[in-house]
Jmol script that loads the backbone (N, CA, C; Angstrom):
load data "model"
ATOM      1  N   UNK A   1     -23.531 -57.043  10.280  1.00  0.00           N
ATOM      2  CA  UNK A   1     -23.348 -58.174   9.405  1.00  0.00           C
ATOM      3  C   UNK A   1     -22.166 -57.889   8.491  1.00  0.00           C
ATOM      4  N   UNK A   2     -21.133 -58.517   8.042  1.00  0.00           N
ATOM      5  CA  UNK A   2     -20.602 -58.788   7.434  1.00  0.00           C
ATOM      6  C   UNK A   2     -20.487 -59.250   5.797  1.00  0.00           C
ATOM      7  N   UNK A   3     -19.683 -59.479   4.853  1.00  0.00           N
ATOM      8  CA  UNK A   3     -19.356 -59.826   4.130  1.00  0.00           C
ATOM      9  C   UNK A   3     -20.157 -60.640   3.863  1.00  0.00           C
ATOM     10  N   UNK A   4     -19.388 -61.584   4.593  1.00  0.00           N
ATOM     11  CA  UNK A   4     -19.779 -63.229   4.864  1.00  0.00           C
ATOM     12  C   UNK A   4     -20.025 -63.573   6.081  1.00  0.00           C
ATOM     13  N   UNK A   5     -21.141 -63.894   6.508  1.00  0.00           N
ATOM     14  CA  UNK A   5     -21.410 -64.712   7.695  1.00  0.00           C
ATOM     15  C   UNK A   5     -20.989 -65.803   8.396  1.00  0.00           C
ATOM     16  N   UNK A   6     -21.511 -66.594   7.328  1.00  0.00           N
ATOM     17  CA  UNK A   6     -21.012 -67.770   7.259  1.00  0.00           C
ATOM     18  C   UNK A   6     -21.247 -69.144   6.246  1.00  0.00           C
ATOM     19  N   UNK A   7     -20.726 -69.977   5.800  1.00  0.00           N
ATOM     20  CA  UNK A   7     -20.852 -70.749   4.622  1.00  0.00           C
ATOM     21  C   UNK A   7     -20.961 -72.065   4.904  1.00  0.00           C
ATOM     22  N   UNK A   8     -22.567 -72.350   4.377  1.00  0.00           N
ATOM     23  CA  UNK A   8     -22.570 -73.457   4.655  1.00  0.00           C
ATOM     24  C   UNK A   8     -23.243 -74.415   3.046  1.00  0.00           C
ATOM     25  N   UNK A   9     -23.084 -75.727   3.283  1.00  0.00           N
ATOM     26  CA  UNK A   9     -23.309 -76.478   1.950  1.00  0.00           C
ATOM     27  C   UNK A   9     -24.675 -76.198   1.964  1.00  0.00           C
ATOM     28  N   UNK A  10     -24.650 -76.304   0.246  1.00  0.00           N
ATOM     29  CA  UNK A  10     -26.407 -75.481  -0.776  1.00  0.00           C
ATOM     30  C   UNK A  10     -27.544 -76.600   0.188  1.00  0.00           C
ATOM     31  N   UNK A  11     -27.658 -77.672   0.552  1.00  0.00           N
ATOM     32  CA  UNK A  11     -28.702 -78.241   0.905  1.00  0.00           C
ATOM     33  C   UNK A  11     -29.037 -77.723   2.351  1.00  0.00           C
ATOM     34  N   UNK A  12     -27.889 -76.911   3.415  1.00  0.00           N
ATOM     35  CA  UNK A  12     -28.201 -76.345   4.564  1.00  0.00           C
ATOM     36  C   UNK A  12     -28.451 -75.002   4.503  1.00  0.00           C
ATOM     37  N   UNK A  13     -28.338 -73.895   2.841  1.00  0.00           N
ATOM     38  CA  UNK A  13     -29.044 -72.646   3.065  1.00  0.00           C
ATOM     39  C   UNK A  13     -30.078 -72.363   3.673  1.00  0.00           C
ATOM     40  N   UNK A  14     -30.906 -73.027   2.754  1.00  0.00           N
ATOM     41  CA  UNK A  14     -32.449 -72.367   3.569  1.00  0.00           C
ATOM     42  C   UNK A  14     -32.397 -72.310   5.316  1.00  0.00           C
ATOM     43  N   UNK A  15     -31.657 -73.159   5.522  1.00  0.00           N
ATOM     44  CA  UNK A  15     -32.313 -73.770   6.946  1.00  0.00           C
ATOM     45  C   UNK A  15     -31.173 -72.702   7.926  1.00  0.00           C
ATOM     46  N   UNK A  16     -30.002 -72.480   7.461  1.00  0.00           N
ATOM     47  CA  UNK A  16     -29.182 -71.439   7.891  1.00  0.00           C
ATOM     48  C   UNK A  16     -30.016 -69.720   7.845  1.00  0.00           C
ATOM     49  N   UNK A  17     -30.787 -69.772   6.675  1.00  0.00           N
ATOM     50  CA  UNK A  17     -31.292 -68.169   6.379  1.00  0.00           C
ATOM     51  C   UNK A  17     -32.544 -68.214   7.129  1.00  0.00           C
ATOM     52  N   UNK A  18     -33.045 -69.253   7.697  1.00  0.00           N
ATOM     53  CA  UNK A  18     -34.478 -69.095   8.852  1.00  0.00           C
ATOM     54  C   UNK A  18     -34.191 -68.629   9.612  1.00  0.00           C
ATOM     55  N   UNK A  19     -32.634 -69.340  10.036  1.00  0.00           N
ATOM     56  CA  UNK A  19     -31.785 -68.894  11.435  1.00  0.00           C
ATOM     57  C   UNK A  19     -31.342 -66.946  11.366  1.00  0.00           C
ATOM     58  N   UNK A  20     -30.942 -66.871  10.536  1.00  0.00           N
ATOM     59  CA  UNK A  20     -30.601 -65.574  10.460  1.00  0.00           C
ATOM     60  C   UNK A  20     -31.592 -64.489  10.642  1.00  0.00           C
ATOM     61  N   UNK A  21     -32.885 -65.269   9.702  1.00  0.00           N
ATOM     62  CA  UNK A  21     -33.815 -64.452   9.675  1.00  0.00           C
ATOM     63  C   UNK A  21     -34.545 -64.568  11.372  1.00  0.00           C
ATOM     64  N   UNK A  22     -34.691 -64.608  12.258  1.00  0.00           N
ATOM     65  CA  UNK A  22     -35.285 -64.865  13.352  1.00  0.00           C
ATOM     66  C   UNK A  22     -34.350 -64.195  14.240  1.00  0.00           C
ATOM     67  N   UNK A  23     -32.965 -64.412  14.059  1.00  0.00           N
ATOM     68  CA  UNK A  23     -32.099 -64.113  15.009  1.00  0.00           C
ATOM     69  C   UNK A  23     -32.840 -61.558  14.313  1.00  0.00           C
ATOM     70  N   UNK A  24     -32.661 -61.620  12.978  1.00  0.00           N
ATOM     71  CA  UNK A  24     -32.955 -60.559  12.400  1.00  0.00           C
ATOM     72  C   UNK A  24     -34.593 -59.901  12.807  1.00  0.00           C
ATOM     73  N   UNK A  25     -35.681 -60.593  13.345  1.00  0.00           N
ATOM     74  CA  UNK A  25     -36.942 -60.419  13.630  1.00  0.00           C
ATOM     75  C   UNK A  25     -36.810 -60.057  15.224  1.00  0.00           C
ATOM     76  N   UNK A  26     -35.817 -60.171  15.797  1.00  0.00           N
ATOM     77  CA  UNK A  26     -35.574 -60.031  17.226  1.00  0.00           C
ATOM     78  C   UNK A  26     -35.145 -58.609  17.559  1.00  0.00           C
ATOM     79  N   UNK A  27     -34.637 -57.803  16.314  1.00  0.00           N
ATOM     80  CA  UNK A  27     -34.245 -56.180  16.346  1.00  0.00           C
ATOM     81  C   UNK A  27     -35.334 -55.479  15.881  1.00  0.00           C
ATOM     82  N   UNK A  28     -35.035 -54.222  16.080  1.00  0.00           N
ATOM     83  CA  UNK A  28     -35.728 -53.352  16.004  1.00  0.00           C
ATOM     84  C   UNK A  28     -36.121 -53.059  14.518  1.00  0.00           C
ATOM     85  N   UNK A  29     -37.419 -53.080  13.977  1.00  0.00           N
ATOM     86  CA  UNK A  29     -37.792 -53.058  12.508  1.00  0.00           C
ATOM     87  C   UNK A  29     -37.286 -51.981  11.843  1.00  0.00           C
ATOM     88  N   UNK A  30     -37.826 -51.062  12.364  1.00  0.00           N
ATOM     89  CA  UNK A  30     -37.497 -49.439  11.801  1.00  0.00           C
ATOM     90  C   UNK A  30     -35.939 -49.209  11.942  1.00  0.00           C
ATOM     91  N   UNK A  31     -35.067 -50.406  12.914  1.00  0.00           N
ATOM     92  CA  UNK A  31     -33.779 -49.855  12.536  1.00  0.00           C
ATOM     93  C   UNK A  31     -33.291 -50.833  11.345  1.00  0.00           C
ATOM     94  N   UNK A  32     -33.774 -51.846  10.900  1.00  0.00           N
ATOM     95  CA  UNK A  32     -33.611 -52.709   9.913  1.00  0.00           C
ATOM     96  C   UNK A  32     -33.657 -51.829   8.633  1.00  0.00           C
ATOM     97  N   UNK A  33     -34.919 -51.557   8.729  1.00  0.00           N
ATOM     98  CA  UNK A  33     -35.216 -50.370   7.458  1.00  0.00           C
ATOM     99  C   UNK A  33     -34.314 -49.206   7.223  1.00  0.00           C
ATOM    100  N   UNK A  34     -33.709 -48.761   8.313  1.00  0.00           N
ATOM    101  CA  UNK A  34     -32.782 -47.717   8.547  1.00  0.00           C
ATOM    102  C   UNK A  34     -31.596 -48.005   7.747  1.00  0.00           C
ATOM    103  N   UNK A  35     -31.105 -49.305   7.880  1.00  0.00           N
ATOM    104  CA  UNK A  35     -29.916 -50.021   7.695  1.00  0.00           C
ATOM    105  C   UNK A  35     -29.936 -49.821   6.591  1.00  0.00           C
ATOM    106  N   UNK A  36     -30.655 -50.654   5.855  1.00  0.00           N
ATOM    107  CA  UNK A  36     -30.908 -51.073   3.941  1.00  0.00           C
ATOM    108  C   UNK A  36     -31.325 -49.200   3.797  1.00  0.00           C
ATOM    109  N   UNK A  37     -31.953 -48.495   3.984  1.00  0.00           N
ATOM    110  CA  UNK A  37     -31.516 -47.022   3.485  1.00  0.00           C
ATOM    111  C   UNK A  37     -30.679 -46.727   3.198  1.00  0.00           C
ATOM    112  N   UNK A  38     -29.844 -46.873   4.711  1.00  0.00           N
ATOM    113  CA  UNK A  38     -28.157 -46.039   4.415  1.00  0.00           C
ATOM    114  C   UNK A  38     -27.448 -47.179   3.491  1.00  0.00           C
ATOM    115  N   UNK A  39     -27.269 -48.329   3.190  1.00  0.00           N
ATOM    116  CA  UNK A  39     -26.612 -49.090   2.054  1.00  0.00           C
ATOM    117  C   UNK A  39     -27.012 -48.409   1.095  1.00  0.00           C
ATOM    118  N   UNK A  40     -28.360 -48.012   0.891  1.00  0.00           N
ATOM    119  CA  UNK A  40     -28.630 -47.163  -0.159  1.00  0.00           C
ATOM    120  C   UNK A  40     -28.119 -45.926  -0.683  1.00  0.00           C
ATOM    121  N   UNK A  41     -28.246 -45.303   0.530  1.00  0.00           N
ATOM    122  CA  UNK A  41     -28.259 -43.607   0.341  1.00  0.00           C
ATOM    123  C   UNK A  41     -26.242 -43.517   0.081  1.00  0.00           C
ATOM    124  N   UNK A  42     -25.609 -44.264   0.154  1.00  0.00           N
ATOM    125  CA  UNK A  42     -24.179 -44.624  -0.105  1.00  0.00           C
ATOM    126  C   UNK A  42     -23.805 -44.352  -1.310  1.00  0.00           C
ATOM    127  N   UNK A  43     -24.645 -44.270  -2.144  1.00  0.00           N
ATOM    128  CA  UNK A  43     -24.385 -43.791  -3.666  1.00  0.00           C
ATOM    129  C   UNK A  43     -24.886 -42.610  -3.905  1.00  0.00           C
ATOM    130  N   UNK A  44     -25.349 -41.944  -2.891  1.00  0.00           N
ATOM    131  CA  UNK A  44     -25.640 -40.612  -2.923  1.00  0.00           C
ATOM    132  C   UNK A  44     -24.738 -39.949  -2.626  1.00  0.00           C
ATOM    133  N   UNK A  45     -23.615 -39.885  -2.443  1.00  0.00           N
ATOM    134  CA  UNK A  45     -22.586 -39.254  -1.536  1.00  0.00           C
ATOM    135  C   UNK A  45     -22.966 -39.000  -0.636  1.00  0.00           C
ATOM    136  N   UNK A  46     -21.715 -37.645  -0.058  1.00  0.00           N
ATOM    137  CA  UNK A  46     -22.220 -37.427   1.189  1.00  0.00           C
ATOM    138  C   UNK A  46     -22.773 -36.564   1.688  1.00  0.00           C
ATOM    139  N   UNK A  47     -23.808 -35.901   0.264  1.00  0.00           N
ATOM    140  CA  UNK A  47     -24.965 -35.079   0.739  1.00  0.00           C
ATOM    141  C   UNK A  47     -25.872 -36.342   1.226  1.00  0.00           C
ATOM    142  N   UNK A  48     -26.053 -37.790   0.285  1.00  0.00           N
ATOM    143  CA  UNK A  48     -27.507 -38.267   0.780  1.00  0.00           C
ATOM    144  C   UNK A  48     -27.367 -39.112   2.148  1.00  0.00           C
ATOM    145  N   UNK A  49     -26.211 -39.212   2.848  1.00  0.00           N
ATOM    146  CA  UNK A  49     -25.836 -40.074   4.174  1.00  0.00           C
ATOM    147  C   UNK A  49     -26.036 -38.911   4.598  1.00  0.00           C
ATOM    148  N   UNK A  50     -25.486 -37.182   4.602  1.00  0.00           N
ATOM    149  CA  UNK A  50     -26.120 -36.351   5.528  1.00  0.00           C
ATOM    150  C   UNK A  50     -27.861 -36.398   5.900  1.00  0.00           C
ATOM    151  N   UNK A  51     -28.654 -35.887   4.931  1.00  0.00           N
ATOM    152  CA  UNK A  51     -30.064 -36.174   4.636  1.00  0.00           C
ATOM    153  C   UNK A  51     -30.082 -37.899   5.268  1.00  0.00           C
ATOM    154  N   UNK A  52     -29.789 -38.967   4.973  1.00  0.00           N
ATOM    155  CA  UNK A  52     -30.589 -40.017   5.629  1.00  0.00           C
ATOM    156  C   UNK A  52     -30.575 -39.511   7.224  1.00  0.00           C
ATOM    157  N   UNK A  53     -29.264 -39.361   7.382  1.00  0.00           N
ATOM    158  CA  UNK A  53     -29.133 -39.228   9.268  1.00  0.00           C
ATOM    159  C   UNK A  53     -29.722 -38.298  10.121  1.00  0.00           C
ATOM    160  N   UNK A  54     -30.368 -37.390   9.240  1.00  0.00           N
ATOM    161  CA  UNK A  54     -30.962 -36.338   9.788  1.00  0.00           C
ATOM    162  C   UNK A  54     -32.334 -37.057  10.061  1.00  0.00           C
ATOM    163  N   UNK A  55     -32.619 -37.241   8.433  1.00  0.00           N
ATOM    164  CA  UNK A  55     -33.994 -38.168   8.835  1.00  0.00           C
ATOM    165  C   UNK A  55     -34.117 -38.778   9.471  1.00  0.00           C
ATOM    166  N   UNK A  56     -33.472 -39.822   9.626  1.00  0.00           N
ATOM    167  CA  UNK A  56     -33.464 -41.401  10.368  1.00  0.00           C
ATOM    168  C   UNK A  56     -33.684 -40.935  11.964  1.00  0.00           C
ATOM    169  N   UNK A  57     -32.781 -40.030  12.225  1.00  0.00           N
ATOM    170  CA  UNK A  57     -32.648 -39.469  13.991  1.00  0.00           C
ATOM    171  C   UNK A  57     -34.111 -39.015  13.944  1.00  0.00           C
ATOM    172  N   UNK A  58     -34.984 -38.054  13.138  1.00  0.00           N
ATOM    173  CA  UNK A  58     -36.248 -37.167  13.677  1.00  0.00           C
ATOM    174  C   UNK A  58     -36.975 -38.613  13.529  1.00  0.00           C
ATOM    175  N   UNK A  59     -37.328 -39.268  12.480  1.00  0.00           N
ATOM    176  CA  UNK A  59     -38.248 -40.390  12.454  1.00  0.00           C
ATOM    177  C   UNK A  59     -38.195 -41.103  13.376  1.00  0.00           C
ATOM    178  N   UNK A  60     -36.660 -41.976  13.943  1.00  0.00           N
ATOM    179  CA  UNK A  60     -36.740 -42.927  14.961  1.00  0.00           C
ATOM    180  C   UNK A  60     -37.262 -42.368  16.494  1.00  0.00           C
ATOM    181  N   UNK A  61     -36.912 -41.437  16.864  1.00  0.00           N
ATOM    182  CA  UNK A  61     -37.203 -40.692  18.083  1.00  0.00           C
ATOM    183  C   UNK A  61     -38.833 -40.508  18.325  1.00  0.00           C
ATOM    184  N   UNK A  62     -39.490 -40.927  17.134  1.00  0.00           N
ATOM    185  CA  UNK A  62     -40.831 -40.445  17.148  1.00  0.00           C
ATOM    186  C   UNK A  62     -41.489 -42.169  17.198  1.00  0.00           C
ATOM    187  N   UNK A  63     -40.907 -43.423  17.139  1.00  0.00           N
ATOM    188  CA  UNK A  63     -41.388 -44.211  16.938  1.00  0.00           C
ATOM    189  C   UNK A  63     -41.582 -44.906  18.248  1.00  0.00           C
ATOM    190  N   UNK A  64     -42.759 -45.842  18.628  1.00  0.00           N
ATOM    191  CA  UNK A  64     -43.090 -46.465  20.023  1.00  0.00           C
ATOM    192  C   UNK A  64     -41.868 -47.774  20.058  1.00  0.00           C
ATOM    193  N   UNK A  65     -41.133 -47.562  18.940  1.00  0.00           N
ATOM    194  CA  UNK A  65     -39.930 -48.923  18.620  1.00  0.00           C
ATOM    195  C   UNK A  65     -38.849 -47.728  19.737  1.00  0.00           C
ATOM    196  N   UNK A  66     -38.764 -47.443  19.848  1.00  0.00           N
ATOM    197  CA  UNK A  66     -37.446 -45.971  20.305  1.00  0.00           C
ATOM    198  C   UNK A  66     -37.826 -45.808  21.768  1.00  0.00           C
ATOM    199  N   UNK A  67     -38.885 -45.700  21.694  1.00  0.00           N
ATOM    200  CA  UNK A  67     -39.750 -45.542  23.730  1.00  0.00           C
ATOM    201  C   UNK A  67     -39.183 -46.890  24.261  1.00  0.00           C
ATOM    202  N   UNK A  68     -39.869 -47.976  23.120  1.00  0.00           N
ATOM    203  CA  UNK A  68     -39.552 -48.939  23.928  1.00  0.00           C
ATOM    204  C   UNK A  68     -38.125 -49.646  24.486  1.00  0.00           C
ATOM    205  N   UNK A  69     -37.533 -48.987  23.473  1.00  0.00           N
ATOM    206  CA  UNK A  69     -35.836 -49.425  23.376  1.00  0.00           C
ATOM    207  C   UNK A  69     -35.568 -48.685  24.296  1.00  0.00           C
ATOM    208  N   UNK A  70     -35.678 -47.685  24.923  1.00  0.00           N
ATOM    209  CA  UNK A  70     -34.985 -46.629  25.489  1.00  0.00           C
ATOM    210  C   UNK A  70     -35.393 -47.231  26.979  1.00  0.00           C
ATOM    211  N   UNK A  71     -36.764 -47.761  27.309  1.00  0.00           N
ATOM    212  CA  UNK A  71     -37.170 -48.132  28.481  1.00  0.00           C
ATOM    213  C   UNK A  71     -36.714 -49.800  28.928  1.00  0.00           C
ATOM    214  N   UNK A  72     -36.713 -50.148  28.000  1.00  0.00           N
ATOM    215  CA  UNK A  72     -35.986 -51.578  27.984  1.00  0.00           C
ATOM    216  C   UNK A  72     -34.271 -51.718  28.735  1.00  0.00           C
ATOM    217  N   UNK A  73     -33.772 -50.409  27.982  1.00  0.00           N
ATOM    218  CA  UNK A  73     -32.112 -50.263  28.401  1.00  0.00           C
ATOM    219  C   UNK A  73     -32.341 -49.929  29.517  1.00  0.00           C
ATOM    220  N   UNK A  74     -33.348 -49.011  30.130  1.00  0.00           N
ATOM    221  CA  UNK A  74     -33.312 -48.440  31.233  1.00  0.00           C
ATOM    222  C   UNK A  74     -33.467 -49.518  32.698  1.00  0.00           C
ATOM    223  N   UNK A  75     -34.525 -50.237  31.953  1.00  0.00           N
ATOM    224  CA  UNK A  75     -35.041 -51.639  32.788  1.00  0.00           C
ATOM    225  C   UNK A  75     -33.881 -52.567  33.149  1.00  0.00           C
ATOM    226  N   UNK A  76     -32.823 -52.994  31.880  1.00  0.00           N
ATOM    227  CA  UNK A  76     -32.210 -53.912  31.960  1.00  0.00           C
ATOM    228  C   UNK A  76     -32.919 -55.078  31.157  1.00  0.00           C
ATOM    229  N   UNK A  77     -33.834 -55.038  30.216  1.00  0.00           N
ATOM    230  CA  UNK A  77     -34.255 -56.196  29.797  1.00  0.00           C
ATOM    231  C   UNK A  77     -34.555 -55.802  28.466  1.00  0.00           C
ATOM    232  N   UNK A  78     -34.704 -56.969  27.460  1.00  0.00           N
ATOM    233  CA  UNK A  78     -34.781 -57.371  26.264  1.00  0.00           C
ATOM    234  C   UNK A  78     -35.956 -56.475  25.812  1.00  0.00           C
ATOM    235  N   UNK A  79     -35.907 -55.798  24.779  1.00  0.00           N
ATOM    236  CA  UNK A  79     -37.290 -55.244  24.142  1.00  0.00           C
ATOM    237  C   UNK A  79     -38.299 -55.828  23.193  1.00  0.00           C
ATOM    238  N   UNK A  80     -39.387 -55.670  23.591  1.00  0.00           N
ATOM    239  CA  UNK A  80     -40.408 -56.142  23.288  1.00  0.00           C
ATOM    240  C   UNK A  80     -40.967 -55.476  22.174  1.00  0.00           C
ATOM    241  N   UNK A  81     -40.166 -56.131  21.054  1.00  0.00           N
ATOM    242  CA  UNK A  81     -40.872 -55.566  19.938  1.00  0.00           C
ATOM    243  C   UNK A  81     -41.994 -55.946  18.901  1.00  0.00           C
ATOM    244  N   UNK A  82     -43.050 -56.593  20.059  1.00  0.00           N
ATOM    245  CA  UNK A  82     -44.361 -57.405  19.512  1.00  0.00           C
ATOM    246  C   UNK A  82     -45.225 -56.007  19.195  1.00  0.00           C
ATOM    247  N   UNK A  83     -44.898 -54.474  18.423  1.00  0.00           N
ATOM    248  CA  UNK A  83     -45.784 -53.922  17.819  1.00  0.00           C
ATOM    249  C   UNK A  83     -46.362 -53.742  16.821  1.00  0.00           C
ATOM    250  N   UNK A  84     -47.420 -52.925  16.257  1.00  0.00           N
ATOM    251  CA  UNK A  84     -47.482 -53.348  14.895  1.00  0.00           C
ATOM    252  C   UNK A  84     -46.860 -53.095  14.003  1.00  0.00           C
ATOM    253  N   UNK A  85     -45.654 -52.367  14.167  1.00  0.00           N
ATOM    254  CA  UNK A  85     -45.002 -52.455  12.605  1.00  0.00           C
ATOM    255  C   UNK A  85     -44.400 -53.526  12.470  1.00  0.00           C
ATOM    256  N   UNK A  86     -44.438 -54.084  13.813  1.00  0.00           N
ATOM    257  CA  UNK A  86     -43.264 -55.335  13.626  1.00  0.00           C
ATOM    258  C   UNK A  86     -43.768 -56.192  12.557  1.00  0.00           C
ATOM    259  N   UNK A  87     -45.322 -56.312  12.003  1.00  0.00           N
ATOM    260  CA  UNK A  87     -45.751 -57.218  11.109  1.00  0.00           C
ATOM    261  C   UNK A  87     -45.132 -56.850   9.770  1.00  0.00           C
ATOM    262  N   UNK A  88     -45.251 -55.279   9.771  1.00  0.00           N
ATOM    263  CA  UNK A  88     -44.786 -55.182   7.989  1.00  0.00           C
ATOM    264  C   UNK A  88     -43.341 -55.369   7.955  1.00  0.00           C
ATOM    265  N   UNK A  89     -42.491 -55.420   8.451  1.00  0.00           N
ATOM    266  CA  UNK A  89     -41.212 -55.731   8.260  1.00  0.00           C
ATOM    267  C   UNK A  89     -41.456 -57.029   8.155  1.00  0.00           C
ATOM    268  N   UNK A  90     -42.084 -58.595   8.952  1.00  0.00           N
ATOM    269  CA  UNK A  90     -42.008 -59.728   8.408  1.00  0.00           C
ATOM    270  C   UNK A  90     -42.495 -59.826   7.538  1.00  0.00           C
ATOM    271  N   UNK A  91     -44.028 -59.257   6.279  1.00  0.00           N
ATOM    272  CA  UNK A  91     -44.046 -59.212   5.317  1.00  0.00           C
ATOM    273  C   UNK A  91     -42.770 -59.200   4.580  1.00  0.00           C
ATOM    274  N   UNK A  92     -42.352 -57.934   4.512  1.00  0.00           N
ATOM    275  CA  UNK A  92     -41.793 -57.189   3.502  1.00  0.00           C
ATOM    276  C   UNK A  92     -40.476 -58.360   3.661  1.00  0.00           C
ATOM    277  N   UNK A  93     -39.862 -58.438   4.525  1.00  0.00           N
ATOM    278  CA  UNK A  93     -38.915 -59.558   4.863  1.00  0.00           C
ATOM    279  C   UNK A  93     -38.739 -61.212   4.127  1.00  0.00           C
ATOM    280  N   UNK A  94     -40.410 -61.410   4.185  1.00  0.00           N
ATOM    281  CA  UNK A  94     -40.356 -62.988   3.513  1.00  0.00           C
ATOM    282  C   UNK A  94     -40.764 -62.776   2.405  1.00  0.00           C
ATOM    283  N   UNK A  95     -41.101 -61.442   1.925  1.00  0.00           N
ATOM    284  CA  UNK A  95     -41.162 -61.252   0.643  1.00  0.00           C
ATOM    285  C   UNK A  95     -40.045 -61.206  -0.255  1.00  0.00           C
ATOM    286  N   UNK A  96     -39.314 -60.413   0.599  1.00  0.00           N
ATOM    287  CA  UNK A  96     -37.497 -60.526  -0.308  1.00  0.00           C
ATOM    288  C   UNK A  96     -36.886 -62.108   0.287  1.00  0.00           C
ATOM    289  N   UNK A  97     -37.057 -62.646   1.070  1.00  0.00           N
ATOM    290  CA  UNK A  97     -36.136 -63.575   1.185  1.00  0.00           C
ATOM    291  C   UNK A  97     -37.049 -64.993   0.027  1.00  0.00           C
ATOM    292  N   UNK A  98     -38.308 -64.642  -0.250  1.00  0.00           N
ATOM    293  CA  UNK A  98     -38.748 -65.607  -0.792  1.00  0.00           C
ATOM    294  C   UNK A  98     -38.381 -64.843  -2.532  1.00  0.00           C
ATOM    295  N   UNK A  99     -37.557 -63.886  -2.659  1.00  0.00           N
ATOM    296  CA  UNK A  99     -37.413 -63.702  -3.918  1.00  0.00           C
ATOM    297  C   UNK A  99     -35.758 -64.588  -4.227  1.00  0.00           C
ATOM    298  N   UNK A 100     -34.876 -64.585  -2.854  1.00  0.00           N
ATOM    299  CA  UNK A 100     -34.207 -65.063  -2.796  1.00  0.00           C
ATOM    300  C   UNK A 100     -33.686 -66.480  -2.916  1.00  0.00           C
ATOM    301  N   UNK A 101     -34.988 -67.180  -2.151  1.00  0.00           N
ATOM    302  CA  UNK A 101     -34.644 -68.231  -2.332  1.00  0.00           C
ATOM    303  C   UNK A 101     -34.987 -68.615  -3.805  1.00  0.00           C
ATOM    304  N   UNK A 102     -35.974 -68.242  -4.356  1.00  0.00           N
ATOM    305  CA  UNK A 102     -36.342 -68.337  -5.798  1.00  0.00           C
ATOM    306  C   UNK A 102     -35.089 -68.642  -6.181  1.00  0.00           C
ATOM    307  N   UNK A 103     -34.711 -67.328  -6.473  1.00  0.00           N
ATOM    308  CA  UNK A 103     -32.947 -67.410  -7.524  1.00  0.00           C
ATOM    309  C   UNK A 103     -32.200 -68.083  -6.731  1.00  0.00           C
ATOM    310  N   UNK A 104     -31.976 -68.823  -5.256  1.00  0.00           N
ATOM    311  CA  UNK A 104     -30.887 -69.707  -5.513  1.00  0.00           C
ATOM    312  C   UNK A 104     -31.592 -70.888  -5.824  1.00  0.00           C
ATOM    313  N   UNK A 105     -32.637 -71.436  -5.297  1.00  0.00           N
ATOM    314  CA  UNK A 105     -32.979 -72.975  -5.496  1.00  0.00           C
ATOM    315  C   UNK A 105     -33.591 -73.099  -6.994  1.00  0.00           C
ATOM    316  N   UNK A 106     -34.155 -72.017  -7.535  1.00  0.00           N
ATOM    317  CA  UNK A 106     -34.320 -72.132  -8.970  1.00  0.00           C
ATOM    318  C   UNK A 106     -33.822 -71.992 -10.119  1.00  0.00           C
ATOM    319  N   UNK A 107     -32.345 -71.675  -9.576  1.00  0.00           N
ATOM    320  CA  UNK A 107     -31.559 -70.962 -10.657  1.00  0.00           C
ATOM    321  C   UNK A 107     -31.328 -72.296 -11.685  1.00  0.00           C
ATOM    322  N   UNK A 108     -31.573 -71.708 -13.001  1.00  0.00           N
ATOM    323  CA  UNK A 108     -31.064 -72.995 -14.014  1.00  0.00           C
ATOM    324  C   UNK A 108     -29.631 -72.927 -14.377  1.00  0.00           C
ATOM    325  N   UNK A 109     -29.472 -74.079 -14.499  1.00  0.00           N
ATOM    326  CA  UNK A 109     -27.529 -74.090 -15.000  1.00  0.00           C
ATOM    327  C   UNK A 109     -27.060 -74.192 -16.121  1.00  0.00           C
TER     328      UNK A 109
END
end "model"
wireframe off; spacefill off
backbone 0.3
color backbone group
């Protein structure tokens, strides 16, 4: 993802960020989580991007998200990431995007 995605007028946000978000529910959770870490660990220098990547490699390798990715490439087909973590990432997901939409559609002027 980028900067900017893409820009569209305030009455087509929401309906643009469903899109994103779905096209975003279609990857791999634990690498989602991975992602927003390392944005994180970026202000750690580059002791804490060493330490995330170390982590990130032993954790992901251990996850049934990683079997399945790995057997999927092998197959040739799309991975099936109907497991259960896949639920707490859509929690945790419409939890921040519903903090989001808060502050844009509620913001006072």
């Amino acid at each position: 993802m980028g900067l900017v995605n893409t820009v569209v007028p305030l009455e087509q946000v929401e309906e643009e960020t469903i899109k994103w978000c779905e096209e975003m529910l279609e990857k791999s959770p634990t690498a989602l989580r991975f992602i927003k870490a390392a944005m994180n660990a970026d202000t750690d220098g580059l002791a804490g991007l060493q330490q995330f990547a170390g982590d990130a490699t032993l954790l992901y390798y251990t996850t049934e998200e990683a079997k399945e990715g790995r057997d999927a490439f092998k197959e040739k087909r799309k991975p099936d990431l109907a497991i259960p973590t896949f639920s707490l990432i859509n929690k945790d997901l419409l939890l921040q995007l519903d903090g989001l939409h808060q502050a844009v559609f509620n913001k006072k002027s």
